[in-house]
C-alpha positions in Angstrom: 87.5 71.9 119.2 90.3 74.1 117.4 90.6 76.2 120.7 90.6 73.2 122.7 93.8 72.2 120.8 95.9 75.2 120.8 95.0 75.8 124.6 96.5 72.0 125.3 99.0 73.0 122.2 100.2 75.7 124.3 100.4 74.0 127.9 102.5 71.5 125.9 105.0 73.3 124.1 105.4 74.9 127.8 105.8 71.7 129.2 108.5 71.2 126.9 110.5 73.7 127.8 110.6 73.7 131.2 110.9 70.0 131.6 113.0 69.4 128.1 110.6 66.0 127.8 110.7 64.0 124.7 107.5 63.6 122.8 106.0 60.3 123.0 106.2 57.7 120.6 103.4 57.6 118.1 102.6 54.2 119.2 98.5 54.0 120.7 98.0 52.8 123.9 95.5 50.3 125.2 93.3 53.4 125.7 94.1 54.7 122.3 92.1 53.8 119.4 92.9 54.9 115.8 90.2 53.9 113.2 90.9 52.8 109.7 88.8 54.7 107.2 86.5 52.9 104.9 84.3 53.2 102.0 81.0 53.5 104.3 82.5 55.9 106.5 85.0 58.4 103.6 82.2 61.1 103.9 80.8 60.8 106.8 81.8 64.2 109.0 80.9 62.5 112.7 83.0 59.8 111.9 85.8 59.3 115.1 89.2 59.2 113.1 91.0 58.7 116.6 89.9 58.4 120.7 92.0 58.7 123.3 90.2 58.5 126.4 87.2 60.4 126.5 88.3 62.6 124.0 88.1 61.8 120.2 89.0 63.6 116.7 85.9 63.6 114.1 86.3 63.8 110.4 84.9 67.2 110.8 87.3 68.6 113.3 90.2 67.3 111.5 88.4 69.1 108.7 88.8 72.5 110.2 92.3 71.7 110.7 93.2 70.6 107.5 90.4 71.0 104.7 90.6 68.4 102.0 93.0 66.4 104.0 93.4 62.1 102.3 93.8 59.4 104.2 97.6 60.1 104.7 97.4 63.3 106.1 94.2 62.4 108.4 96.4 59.9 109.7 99.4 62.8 110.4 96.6 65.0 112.0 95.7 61.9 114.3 99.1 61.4 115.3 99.5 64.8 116.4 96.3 65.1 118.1 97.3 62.1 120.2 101.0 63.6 121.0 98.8 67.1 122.2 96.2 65.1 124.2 99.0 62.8 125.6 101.3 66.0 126.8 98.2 68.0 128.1 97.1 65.2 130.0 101.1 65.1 131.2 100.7 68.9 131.9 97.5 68.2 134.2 99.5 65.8 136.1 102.0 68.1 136.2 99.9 71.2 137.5 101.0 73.0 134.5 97.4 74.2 133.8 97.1 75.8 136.9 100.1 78.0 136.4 98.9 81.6 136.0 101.9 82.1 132.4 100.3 78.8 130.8 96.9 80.2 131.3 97.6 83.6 130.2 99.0 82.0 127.3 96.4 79.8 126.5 93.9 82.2 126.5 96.0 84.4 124.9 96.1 81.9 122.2 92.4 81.2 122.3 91.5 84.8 121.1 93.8 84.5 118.5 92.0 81.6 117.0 88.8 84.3 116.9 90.9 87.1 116.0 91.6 85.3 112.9 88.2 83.9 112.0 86.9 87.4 112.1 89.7 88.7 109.5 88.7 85.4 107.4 84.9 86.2 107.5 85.9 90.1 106.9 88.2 88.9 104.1 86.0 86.3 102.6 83.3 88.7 102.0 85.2 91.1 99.4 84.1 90.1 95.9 85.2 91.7 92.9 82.5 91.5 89.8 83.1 92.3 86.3 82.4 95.4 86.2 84.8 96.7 88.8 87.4 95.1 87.1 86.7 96.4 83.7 86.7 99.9 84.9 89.9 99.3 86.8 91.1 97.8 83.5 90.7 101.1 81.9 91.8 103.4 84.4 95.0 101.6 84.4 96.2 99.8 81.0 98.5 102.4 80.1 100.0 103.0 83.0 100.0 99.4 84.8 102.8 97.4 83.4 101.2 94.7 84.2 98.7 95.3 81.7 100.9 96.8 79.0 104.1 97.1 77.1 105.5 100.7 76.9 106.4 102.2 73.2 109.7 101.8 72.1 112.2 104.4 70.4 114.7 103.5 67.9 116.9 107.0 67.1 120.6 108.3 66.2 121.6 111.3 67.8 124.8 113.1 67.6 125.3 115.9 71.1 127.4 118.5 70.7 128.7 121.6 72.9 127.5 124.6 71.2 124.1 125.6 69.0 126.7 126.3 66.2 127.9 123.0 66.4 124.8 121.5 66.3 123.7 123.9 63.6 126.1 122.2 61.5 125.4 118.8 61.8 122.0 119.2 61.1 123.1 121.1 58.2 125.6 118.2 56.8 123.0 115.4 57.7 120.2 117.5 55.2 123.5 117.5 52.7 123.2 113.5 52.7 126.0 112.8 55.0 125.1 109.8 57.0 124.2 110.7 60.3 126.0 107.6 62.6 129.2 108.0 60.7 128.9 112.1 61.6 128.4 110.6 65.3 131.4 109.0 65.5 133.5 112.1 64.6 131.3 114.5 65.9 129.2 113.8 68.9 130.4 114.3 72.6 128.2 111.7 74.0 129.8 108.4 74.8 127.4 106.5 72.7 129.2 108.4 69.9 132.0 105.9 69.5 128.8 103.7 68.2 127.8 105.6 66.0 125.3 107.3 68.4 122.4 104.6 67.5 120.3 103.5 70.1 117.9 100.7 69.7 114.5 100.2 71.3 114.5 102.4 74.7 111.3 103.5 76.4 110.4 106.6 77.4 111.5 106.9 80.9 114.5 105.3 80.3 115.1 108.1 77.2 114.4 110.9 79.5 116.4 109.8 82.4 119.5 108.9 80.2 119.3 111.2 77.8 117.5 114.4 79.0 113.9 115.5 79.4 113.9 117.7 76.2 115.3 115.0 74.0 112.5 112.7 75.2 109.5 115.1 74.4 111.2 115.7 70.9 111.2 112.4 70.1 107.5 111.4 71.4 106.4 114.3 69.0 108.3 113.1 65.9 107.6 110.7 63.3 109.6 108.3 61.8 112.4 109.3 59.6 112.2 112.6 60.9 115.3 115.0 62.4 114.9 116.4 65.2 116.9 119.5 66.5 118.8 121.4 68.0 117.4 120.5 70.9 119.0 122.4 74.3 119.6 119.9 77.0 119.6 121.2 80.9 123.2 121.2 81.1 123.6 123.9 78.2 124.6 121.0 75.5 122.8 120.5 72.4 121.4 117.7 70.7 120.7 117.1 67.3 118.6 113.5 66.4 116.5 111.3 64.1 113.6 108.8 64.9 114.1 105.9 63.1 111.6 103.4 64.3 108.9 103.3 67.2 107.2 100.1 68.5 103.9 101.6 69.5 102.7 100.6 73.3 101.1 97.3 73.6 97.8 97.1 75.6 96.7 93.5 76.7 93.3 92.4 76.3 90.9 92.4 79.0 89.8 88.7 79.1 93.8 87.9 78.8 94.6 89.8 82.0 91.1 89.4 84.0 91.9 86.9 86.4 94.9 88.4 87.7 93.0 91.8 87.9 90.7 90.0 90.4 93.3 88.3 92.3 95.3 91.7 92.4 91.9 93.7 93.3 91.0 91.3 95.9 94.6 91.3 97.7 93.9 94.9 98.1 90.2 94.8 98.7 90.7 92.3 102.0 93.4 93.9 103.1 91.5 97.6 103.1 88.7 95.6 104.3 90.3 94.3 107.4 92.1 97.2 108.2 89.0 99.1 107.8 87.3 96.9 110.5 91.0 96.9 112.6 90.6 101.1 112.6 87.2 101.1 113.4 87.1 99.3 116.1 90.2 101.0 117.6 87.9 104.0 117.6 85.5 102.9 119.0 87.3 101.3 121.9 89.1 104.7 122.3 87.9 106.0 125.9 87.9 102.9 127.4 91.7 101.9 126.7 94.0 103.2 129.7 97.4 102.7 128.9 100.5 103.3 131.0 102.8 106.0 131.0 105.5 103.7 129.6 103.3 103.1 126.7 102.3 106.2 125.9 105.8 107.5 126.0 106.9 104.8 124.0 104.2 106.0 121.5 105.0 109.3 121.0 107.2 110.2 118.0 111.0 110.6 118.9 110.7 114.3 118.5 108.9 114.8 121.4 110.7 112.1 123.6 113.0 114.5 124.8 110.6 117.0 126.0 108.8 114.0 127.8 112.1 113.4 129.5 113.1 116.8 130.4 109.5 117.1 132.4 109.6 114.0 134.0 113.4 115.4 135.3 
């Protein structure tokens, strides 16, 4: 029945453009008989919702169409099963269906309708248990941040030009100077004007603002402890202190279990169907014959203008 549709669907919308018509007025006509639902007939799938003719629309077609549809939207669908069977029998009159574009359309659209059932069915039948999930769970926790919070770095640093320099800093801060207040004469880095304090960073974010080195220095420390001189790429030094880490937070499994699945399936289906989509490409292989044009058209720019300079 769904084919049915979108083959009059298509001889319609064709209809419409070449003749510019205006739909119909959702008014039935003496052959046109729309049946109120009632309490005897709510579940019943064979129930006729709308006839036109010889034709009618079941509960169970309009189903398909639209699953779980109430009364308001059964009566939508039956409006706009009427407008379709209304302009395809206007398109018969017409000897629109016997136009050899309409049919290639409509067929065109018929396969489509089974092109997509198949990736349902394919799709439909990836299920992702427990199991699978928890061991993608582990795999990933610590990496995923969906699934975790990364550690956080609280540290003063102070960057200066030379070892030397650095040498001494580290030197003045062990003498009980405060270190921030060092910073702010001292250090080269623009964060120095601050006092060189720098408040719960992560680790890539350390390492790409502040240096590589710098970064593995302070994942090693421990809190309260100075760190230094450390030699950045560029040839400047760093001297710093971890004052406070937030260690990473890992989300519970049952917490984050659901939308593992739904992630895992989203993948899953769409492997699944491409899987299916590949295969049968191969297997079709020798019996495709494609044009010239195509096959050009396929090749990768690179060797377009070889392709060109033979056919000259």
């Amino acid at each position: 029945m769904l084919c049915k549709v979108l083959f009059r669907t298509g001889l319609c919308l064709f209809l419409l453009t070449v003749t510019s018509c205006e739909t119909p007025e959702k008014k039935p006509s003496s052959s046109t008989t729309i049946k109120t639902q009632t309490k005897e007939t709510a579940g019943n799938p064979s129930e006729v919702i709308i006839r036109f003719g010889n034709e009618k629309l079941t509960r169970q077609q309009a189903e398909w169409m639209q699953p779980g549809a109430d009364d308001q939207k059964l009566a939508e669908l039956a409006g706009w099963w009427l407008d379709n069977e209304l302009l395809y029998a206007e398109a018969q009159k017409r000897k629109i269906t016997d136009d050899p574009k309409t049919q290639f359309l409509a067929e065109l659209m018929r396969k489509q309708v089974y092109s997509k059932e198949i990736g349902l069915q394919v799709q439909q039948a990836v299920k992702i248990d427990d199991a699978k999930l928890k061991a993608y769970y582990e795999e990933t926790k610590t990496t995923d941040p969906r699934l975790s919070s990364p550690a956080l770095f609280s540290f003063s640093h102070i960057k200066t030009k030379t070892a030397e320099d650095a040498q001494k800093v580290l030197e003045r801060i062990k003498a009980g100077e405060d270190m921030n207040s060092l910073a702010i004469e001292l250090s080269i880095h623009p964060d120095g004007k601050i006092g060189g304090a720098v408040k719960k960073t992560d680790s890539a974010t350390i390492q790409r603002v502040y240096g590589a080195k710098l970064n593995e220095s302070l994942l090693a420390a421990k809190e309260g402890e100075l760190i230094g001189p450390v030699k950045n790429d560029d040839g400047t030094y760093e001297v710093a202190r971890l004052d406070n880490k937030t260690e990473q937070q890992i989300a519970p499994f049952e917490k984050v279990k659901e939308q593992l699945r739904a992630k895992l399936e989203r993948t899953e289906k769409s492997n699944a169907f491409k899987s299916l989509l590949d295969s049968l490409r191969k297997d079709a292989a020798d019996k495709v014959i494609k044009s010239p044009r195509i096959i050009g058209a396929e090749k990768p720019s690179t060797e377009r203008p070889a392709m060109q300079e033979k056919r000259k």
